[in-house]
C-alpha positions as a Python dict, from the first residue, in 0.01 Angstrom:
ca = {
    (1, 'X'): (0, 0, 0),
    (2, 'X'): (342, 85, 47),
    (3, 'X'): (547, -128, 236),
    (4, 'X'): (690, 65, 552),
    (5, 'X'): (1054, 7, 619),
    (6, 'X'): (1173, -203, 892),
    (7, 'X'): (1467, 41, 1080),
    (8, 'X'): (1268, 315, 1175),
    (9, 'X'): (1409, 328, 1606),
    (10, 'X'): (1164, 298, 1840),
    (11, 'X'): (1115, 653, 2018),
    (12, 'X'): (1431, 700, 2292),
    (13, 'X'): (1600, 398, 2206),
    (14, 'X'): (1911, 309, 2437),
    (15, 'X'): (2243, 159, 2315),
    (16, 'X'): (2590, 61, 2453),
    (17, 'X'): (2718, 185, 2108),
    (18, 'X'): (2623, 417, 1848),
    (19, 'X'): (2818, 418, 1515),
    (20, 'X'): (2806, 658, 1206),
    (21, 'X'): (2898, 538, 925),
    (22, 'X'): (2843, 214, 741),
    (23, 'X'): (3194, 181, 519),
    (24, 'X'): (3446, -89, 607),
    (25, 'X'): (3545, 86, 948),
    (26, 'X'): (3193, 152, 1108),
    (27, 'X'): (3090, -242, 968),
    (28, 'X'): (3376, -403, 1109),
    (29, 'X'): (3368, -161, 1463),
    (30, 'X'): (2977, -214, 1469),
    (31, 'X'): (3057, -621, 1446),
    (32, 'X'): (3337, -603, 1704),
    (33, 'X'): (3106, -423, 1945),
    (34, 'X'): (2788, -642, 1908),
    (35, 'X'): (3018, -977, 1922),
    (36, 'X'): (3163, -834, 2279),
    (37, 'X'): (2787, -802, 2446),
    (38, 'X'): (2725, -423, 2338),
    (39, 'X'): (2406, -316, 2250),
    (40, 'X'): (2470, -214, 1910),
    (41, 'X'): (2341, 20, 1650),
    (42, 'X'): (2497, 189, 1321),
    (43, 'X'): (2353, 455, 1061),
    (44, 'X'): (2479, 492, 737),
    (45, 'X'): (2320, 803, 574),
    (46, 'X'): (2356, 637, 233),
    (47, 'X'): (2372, 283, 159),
    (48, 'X'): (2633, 6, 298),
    (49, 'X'): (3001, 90, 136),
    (50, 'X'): (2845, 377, -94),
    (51, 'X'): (3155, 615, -46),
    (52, 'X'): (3513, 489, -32),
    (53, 'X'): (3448, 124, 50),
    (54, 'X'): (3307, 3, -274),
    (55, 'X'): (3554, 252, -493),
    (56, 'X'): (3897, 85, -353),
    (57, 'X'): (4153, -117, -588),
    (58, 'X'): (4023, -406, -489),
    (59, 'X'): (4369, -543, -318),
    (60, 'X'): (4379, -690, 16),
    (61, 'X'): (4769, -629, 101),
    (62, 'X'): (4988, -513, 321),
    (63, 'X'): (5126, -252, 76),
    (64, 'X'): (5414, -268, -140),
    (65, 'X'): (5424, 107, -149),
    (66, 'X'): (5476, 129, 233),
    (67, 'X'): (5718, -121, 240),
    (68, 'X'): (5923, 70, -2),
    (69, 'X'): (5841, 380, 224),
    (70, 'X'): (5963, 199, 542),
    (71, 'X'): (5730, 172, 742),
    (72, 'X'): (5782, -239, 836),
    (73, 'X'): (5546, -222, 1105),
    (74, 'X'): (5222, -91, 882),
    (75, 'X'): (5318, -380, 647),
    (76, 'X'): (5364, -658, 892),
    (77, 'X'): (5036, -539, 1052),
    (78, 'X'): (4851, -556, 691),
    (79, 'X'): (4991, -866, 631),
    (80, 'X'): (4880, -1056, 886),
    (81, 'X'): (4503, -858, 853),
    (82, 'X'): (4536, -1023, 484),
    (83, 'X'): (4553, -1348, 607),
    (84, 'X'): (4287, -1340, 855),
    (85, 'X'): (4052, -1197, 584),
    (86, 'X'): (4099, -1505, 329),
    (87, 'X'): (4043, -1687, 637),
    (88, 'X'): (3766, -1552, 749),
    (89, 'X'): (3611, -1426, 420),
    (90, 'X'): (3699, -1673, 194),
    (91, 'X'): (3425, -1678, -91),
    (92, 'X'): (3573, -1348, -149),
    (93, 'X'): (3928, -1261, -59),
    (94, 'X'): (4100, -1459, -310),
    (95, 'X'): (4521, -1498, -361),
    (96, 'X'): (4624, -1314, -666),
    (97, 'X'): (4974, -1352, -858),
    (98, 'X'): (5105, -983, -970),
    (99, 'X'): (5360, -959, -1184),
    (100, 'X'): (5631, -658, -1187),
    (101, 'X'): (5817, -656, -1538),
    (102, 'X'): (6125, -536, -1518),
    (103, 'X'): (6341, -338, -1803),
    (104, 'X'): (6638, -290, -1688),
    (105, 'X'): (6836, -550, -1408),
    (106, 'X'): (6898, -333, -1134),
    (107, 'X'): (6458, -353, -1117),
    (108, 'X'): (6483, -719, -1159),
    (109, 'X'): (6743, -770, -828),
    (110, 'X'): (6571, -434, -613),
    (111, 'X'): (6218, -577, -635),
    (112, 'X'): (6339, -953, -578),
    (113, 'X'): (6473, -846, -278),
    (114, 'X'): (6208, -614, -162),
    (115, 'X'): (5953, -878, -219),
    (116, 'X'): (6127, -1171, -47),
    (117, 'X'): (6103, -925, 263),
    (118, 'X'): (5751, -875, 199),
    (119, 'X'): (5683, -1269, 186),
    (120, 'X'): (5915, -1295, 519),
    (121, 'X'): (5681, -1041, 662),
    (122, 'X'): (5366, -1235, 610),
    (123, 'X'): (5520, -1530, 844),
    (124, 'X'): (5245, -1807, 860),
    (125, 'X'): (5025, -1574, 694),
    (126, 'X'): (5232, -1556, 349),
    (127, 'X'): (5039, -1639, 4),
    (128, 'X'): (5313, -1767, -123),
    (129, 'X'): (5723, -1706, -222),
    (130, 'X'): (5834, -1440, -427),
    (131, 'X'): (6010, -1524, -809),
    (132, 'X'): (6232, -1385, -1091),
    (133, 'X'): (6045, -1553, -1498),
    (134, 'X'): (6268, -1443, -1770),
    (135, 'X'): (6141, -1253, -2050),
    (136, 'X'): (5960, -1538, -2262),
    (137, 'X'): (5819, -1693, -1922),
    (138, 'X'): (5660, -1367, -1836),
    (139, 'X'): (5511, -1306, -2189),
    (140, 'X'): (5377, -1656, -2163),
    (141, 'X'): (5216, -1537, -1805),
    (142, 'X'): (5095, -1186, -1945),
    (143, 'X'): (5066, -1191, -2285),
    (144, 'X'): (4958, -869, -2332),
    (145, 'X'): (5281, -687, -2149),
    (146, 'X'): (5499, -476, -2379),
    (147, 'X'): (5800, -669, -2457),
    (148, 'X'): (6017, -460, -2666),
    (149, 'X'): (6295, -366, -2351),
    (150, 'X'): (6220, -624, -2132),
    (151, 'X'): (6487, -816, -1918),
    (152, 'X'): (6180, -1051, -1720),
    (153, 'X'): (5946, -984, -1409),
    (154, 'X'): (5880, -1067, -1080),
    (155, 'X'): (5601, -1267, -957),
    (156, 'X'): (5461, -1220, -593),
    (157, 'X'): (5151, -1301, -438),
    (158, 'X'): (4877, -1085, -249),
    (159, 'X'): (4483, -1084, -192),
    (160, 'X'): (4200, -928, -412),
    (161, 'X'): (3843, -906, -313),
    (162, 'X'): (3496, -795, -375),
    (163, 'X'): (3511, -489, -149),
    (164, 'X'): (3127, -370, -160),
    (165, 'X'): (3022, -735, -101),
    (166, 'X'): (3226, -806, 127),
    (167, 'X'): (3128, -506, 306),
    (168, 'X'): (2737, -651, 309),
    (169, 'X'): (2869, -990, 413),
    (170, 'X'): (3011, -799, 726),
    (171, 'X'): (2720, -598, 807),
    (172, 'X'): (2470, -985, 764),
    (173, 'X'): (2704, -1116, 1005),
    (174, 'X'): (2657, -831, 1257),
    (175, 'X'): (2291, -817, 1235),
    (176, 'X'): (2309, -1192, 1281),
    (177, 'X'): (2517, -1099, 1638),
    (178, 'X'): (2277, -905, 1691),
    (179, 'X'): (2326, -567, 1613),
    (180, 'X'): (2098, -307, 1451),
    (181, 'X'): (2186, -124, 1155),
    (182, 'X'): (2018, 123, 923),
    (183, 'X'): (2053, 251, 616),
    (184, 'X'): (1929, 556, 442),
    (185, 'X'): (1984, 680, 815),
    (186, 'X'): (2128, 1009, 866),
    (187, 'X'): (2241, 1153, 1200),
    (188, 'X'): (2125, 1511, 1206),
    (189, 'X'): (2269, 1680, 1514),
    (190, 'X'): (2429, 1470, 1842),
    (191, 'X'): (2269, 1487, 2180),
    (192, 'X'): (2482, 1663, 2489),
    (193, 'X'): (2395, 1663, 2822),
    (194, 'X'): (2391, 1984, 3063),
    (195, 'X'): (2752, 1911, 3101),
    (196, 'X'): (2821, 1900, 2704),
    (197, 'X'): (2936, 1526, 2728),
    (198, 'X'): (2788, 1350, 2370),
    (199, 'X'): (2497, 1098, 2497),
    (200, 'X'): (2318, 1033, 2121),
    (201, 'X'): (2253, 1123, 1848),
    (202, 'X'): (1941, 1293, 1616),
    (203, 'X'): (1837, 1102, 1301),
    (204, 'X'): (1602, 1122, 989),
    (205, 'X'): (1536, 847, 708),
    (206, 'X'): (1636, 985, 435),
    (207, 'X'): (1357, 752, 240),
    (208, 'X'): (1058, 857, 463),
    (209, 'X'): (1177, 1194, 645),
    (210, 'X'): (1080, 1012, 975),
    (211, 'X'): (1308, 1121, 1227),
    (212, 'X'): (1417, 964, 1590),
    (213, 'X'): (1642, 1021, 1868),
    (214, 'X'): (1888, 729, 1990),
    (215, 'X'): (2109, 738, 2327),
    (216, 'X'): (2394, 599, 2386),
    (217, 'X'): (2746, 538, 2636),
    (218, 'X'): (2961, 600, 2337),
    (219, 'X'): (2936, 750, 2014),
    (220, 'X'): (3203, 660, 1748),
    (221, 'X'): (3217, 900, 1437),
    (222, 'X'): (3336, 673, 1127),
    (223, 'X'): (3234, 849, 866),
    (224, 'X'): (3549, 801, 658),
    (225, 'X'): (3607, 1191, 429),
    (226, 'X'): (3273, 1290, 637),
    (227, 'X'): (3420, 1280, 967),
    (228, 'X'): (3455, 1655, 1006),
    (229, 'X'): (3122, 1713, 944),
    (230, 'X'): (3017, 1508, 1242),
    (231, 'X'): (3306, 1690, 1455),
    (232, 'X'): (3182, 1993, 1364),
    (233, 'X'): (2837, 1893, 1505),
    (234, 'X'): (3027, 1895, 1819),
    (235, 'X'): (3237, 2204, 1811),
    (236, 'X'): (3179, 2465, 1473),
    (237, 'X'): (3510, 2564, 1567),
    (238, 'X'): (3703, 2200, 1516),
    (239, 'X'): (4008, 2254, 1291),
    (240, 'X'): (3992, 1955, 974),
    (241, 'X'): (4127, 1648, 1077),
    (242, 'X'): (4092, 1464, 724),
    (243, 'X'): (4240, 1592, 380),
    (244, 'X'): (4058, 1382, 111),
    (245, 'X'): (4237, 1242, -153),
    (246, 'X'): (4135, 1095, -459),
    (247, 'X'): (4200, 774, -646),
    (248, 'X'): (4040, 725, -988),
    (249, 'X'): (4010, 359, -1166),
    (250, 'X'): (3905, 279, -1512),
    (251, 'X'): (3773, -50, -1651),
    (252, 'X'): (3884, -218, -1990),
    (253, 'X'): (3799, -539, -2142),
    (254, 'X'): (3998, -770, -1982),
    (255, 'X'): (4219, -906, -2340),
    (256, 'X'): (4435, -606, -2274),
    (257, 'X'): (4643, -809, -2083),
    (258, 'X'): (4486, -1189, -2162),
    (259, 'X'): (4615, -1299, -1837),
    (260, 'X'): (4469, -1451, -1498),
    (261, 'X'): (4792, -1201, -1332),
    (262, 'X'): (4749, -832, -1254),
    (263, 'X'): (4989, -637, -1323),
    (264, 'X'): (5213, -425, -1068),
    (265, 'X'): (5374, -105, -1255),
    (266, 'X'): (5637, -10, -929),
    (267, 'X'): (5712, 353, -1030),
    (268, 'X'): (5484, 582, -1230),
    (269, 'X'): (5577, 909, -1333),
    (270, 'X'): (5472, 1082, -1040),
    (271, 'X'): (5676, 790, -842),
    (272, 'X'): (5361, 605, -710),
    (273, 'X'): (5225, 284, -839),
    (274, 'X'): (4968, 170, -1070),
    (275, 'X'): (4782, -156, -1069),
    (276, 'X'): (4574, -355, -1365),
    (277, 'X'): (4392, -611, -1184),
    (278, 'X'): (4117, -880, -1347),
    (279, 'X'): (3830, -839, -1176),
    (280, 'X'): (3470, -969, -1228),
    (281, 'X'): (3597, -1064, -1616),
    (282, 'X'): (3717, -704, -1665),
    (283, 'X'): (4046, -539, -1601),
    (284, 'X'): (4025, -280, -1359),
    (285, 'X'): (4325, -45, -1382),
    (286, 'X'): (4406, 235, -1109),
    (287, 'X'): (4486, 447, -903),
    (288, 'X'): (4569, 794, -888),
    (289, 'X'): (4633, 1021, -605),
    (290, 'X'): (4454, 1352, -589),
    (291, 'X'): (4407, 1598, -283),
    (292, 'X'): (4131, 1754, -292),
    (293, 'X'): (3980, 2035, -34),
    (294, 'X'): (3642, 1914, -79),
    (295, 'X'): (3430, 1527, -32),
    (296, 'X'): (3146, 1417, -202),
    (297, 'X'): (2920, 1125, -212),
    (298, 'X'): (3029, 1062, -569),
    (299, 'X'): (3333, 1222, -635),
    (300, 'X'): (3427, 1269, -1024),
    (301, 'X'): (3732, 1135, -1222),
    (302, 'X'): (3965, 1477, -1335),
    (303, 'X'): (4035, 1479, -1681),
    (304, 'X'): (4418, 1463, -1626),
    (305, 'X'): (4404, 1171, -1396),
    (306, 'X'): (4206, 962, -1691),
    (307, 'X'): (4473, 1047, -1892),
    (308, 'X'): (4758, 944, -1647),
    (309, 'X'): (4587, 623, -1674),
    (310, 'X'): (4587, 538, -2017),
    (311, 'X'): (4928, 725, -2079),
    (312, 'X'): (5075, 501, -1768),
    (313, 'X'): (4892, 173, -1926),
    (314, 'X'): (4993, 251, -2228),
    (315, 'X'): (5375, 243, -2162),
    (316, 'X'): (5358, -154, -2042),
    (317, 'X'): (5073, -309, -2259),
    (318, 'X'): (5129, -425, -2609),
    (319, 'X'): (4846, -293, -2671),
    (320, 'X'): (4762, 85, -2606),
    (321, 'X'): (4448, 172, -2425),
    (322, 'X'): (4246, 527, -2551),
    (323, 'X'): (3900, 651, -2441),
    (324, 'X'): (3698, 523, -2640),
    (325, 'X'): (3817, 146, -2484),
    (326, 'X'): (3666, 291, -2111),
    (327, 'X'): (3376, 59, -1977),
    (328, 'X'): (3342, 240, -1703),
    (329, 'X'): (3563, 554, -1444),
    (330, 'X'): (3513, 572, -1141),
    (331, 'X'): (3631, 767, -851),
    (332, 'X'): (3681, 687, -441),
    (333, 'X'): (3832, 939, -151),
    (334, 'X'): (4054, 841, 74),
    (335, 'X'): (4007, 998, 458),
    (336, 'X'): (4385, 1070, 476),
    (337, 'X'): (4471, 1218, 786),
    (338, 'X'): (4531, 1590, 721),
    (339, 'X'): (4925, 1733, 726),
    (340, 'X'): (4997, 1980, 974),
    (341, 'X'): (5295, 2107, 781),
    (342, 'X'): (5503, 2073, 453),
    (343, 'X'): (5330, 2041, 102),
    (344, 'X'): (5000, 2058, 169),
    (345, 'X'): (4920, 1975, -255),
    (346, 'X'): (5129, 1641, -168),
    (347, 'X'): (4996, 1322, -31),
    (348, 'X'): (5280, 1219, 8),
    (349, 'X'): (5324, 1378, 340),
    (350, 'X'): (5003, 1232, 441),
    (351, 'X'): (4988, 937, 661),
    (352, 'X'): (4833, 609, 583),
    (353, 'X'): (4807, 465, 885),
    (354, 'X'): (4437, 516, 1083),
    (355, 'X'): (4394, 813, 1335),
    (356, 'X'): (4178, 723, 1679),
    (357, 'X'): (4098, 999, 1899),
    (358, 'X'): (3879, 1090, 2177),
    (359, 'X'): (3690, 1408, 2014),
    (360, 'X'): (3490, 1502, 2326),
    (361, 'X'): (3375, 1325, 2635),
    (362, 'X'): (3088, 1059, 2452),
    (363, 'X'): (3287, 1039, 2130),
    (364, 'X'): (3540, 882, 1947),
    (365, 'X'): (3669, 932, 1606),
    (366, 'X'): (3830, 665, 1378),
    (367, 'X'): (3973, 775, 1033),
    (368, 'X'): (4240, 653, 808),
    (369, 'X'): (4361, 305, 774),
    (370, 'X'): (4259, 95, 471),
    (371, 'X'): (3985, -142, 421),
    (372, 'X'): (4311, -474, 455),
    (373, 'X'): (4347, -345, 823),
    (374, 'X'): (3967, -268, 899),
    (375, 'X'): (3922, -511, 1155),
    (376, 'X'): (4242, -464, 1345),
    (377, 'X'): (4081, -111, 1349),
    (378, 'X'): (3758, -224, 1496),
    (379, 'X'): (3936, -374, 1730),
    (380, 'X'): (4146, -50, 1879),
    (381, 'X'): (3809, 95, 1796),
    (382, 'X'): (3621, -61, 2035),
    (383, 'X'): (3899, -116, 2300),
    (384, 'X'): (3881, 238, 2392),
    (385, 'X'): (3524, 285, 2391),
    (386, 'X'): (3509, 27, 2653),
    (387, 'X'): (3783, 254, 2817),
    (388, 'X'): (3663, 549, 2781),
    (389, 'X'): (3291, 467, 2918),
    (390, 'X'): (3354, 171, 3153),
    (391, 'X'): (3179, -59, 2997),
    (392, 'X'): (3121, -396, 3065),
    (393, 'X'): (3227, -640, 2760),
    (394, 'X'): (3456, -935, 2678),
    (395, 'X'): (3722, -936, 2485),
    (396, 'X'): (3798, -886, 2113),
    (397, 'X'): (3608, -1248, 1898),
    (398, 'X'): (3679, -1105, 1537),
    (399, 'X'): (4042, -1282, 1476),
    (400, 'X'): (3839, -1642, 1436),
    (401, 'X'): (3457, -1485, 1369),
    (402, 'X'): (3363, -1616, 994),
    (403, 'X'): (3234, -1346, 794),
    (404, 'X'): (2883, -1422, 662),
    (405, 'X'): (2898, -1647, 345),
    (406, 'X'): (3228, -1806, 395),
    (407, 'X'): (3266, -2116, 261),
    (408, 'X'): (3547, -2394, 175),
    (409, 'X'): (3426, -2418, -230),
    (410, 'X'): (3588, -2282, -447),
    (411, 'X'): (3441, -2244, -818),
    (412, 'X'): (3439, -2080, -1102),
    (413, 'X'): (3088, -2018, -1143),
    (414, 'X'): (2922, -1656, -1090),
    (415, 'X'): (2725, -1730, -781),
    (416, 'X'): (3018, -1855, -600),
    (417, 'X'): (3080, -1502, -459),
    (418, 'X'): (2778, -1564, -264),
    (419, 'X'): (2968, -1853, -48),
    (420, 'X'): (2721, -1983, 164),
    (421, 'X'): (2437, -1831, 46),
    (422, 'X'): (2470, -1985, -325),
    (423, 'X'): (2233, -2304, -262),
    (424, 'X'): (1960, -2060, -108),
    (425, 'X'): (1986, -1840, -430),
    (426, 'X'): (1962, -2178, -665),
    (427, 'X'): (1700, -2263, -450),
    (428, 'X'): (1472, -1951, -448),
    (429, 'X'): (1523, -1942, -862),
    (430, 'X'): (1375, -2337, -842),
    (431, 'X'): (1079, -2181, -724),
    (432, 'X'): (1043, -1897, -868),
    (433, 'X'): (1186, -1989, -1253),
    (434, 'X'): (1057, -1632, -1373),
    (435, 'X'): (1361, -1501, -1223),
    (436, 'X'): (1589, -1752, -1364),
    (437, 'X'): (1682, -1523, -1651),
    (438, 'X'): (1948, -1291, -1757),
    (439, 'X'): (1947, -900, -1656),
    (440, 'X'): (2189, -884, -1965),
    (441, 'X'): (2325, -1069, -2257),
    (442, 'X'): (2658, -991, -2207),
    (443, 'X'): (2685, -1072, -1784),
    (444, 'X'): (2558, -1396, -1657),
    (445, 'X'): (2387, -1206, -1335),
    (446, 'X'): (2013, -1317, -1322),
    (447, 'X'): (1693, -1185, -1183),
    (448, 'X'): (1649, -1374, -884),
    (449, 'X'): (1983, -1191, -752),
    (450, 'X'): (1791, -839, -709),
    (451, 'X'): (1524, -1023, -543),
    (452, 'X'): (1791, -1147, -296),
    (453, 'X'): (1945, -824, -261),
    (454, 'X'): (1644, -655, -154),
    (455, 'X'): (1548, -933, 66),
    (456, 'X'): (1837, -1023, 252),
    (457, 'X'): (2118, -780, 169),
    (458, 'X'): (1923, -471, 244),
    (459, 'X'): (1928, -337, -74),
    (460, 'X'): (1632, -40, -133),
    (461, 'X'): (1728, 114, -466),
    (462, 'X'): (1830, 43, -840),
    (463, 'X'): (2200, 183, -791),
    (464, 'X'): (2196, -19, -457),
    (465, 'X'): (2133, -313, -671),
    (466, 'X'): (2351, -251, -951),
    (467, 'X'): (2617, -42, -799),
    (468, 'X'): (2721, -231, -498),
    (469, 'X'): (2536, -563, -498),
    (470, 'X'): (2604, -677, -860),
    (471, 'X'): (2893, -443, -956),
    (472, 'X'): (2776, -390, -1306),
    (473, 'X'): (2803, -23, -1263),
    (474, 'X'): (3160, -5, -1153),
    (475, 'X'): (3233, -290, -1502),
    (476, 'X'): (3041, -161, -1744),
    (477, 'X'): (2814, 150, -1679),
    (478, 'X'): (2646, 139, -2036),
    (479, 'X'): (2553, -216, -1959),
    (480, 'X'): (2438, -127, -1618),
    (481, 'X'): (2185, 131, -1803),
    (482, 'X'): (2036, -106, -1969),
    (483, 'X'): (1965, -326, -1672),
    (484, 'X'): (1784, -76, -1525),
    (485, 'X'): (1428, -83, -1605),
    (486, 'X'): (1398, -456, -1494),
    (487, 'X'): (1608, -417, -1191),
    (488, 'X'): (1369, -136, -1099),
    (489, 'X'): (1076, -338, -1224),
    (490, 'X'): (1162, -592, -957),
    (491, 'X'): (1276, -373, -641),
    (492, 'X'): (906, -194, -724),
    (493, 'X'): (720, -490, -707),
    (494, 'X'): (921, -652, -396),
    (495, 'X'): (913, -325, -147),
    (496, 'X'): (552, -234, -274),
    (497, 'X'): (615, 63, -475),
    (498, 'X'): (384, 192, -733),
    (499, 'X'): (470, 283, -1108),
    (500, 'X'): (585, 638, -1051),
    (501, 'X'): (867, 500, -789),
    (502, 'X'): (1016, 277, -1041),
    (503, 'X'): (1046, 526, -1320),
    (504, 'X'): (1161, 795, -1074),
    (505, 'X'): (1457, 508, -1007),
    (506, 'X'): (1540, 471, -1359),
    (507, 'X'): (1583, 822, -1383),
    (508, 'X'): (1828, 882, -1099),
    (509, 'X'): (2012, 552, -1184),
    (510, 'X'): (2075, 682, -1541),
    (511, 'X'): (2220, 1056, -1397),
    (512, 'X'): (2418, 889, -1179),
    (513, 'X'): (2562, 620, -1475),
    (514, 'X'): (2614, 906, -1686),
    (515, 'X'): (2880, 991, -1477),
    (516, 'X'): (3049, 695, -1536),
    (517, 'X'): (3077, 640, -1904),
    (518, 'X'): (3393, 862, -2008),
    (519, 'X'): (3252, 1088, -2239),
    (520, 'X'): (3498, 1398, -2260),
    (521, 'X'): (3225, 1572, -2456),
    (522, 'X'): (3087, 1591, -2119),
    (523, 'X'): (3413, 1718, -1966),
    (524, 'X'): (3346, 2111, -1862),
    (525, 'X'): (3599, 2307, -1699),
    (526, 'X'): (3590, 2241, -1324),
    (527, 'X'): (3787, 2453, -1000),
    (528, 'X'): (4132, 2595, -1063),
    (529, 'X'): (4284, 2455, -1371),
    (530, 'X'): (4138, 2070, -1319),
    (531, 'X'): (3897, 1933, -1561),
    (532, 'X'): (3612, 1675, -1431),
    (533, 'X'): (3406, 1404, -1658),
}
């Protein structure tokens, strides 16, 4: 017999709270709500982090870019948000070392003195000072940087993170507070009383097709590049308050650049930045920055903005990346708060900062922002909810609250991104030394961890597993093909699922892969004049 899931609502269920969404936002909201004495609940019609949360650059910062821009008080705000996060999250918000390399002087004394503001910034919160490495000292810290032309760099410190983990870590520690949240949970339509005021909303499981109602005082919409779908629920007629935009990343082996550094490339030819960050043994390298007029669940990489990539990369490694050196391309959307005038092809004219709004008597909408400032968002978040419905709760605990596997040790070892929850994992493979193997001969990630994921990190499907769990998807998607039969093997067995399940799982999982190996025999002609993989 199947195994029936354990989130289906009771019929009529009453909350204090009722949040859509289950990205960094609606996590971090749903956690501030439950840790104030709200009755909480949050649906994610997809899994934890599948959209734009588990597709960032994996920085936690307060933004170069902005600080550049001018505007001090997003940066101070993201600084101290980054410092708080190692704090809080520290088995996974780690201090990383970038390095700018400079070419000509006038970059080496500009971004000396820009940075030494950024570190001033920071206050008590700062990772550490800001510093000029000639030429030979910054080949010695990047070896892989192109040298020919180069005066020396500047080193500066910021955060980098697991942002899908991290993301399950949050919603585990809000569960733990006691708050209820479901996955594979779509709202359907919201509930109005006779006097139109939002009261609930209508849901289905999206596993099952069982469907339930669920009341509530308030009902936040943070649904990230979604949230106009959710307004429109309210009103057909509600003009777009998000214009998506795109950032693709690509992953390389990480001896491009042979260094424990990543890599900060200031000014790009379009004048943004690009970043080539070591993460999980790889080098991830990103981002671009795409409007688009339409959102998707898994948004593909453009042809062009692969190529920006490499072409970009190519001007400051040694060694010049092509296509066939792509592990893996993938794509996220930013919910950028839509312009109102100007260039509307130009993100540049979009804001960064979050938007928080009062859509209709019963709901609130929360878009924008970045995952550094999530909780800070949560925060404002929740402040006027309790506003806006008179309700009765303490104040704000999140500043000090220690995000579910946080722990003093630091290792090197693979588990060690598990925190807290590494002894239970060593543990569980004691016993069961049938899942003490490797999923792969190339990643040390064994099978106990998909038996974990699906019993304590909610996980309910292979790309769950693989995707935002273990990451192997987002490193190396032929690699995470190959994983897939035993992952699926395992989740099949574990949520008591018979044969045709599992090989239905393998079969989705490898669609969905395909689209991240960069094949551009694949690449078909796509909208306007923009090619997609």
């Amino acid at each position: 017999m199947k195994k029936e899931p354990d989130y289906i609502l009771p019929p009529d269920s009453e909350w204090d709270i009722i949040i859509i969404g289950g990205g960094a936002t609606g996590l971090g909201t749903a956690l501030d709500a439950v840790t104030r004495g709200l009755k909480t609940l949050l649906v994610e019609q997809s899994d934890f982090a599948k959209g734009t949360s588990s597709r960032s650059t994996k920085l936690v910062h307060g933004g170069v870019r902005y600080l550049a821009q001018g505007d001090i008080g997003l940066v101070k705000r993201a600084l101290k948000e980054r410092g708080l996060m190692q704090l809080n999250a520290n088995h996974l918000v780690n201090k990383e070392s970038f390095i700018i390399p400079c070419y000509n002087w006038f970059s080496v004394a500009k971004y000396l003195t820009g940075l030494t503001l950024y570190d001033w910034l920071a206050g008590k919160f700062s990772f550490g000072k800001s510093k000029f490495f000639s030429k030979n000292e910054t080949s010695k810290l990047m070896p892989g940087i192109k040298s020919k032309g180069l005066k020396g760099s500047i080193r500066y410190f910021d955060g980098k993170f697991d942002d899908a983990r991290l993301a399950i870590n949050i919603a585990q520690t809000a569960i733990e507070q006691g708050a209820k949240l479901c996955n594979y949970t779509k709202v359907t339509n919201l509930i109005k009383n006779d006097n139109g005021d939002v009261v609930g909303v209508e849901i289905i499981d999206t596993l099952t097709g069982k469907r339930a109602k669920a009341e509530a005082k308030v009902v936040i919409n943070a649904t990230g590049v979604f949230v106009d779908d959710i307004l429109q629920m309210n009103n057909p007629q509600s003009k777009k308050l998000v214009r998506p935009s795109q950032g693709v990343h690509i992953v390389l082996n990480k001896a491009f650049l042979k260094s424990e550094s990543a890599l900060m490339i200031p000014k790009t030819s379009d004048g943004r930045v690009l970043f080539a960050v070591p993460w999980h043994e790889h080098l991830l390298v990103g981002t671009t920055d795409t409007p688009l007029d339409e959102h998707d669940l898994e948004p593909r990489a453009l042809k062009e903005e692969v190529k920006f990539i490499l072409n970009t990369a190519s001007d400051y490694f040694e060694r010049a990346p092509v296509e066939k050196d792509i592990l893996s391309v993938f794509s996220g959307l930013r919910p950028l708060a839509a312009p109102t005038k100007g260039d509307k092809n130009s993100t540049k004219e979009i804001s960064r900062d979050h938007k928080l709004i009062v859509s209709a008597k019963g709901l609130i909408t929360i878009t924008g922002g970045k995952w550094t400032t999530y909780r800070s968002m949560a925060e404002e978040t929740i402040d006027l909810a309790i506003s806006h419905a008179q309700l009765k709760a303490t104040a704000c605990r999140t500043q000090h609250l220690k995000i579910h596997g946080c722990s003093d040790f630091k290792g090197n070892h693979f588990l060690d991104l598990y925190g807290s929850d590494r002894e239970a994992i060593e543990k569980l493979s004691t016993e069961l030394p049938e899942f003490n193997q490797k999923l792969h001969p190339d990643f040390p990630d064994l099978a106990i961890q998909v038996l974990w994921a699906a019993r304590y990190e909610m996980a309910k499907t292979v790309e769950d597993v693989l995707s935002r769990r273990l990451r192997i998807l987002f490193i190396d998607a032929l690699a995470a093909k190959e994983m897939a039969p035993r992952v699926a093997a395992i989740l099949a067995t574990e949520l008591q699922h018979d044969q045709d399940w599992e090989i239905k799982q393998i079969e989705t999982f490898n669609n969905l892969a395909d689209g991240y190996l960069y094949a551009p025999q694949k690449i078909e002609l796509a909208g306007s004049q923009n090619q997609k993989i």
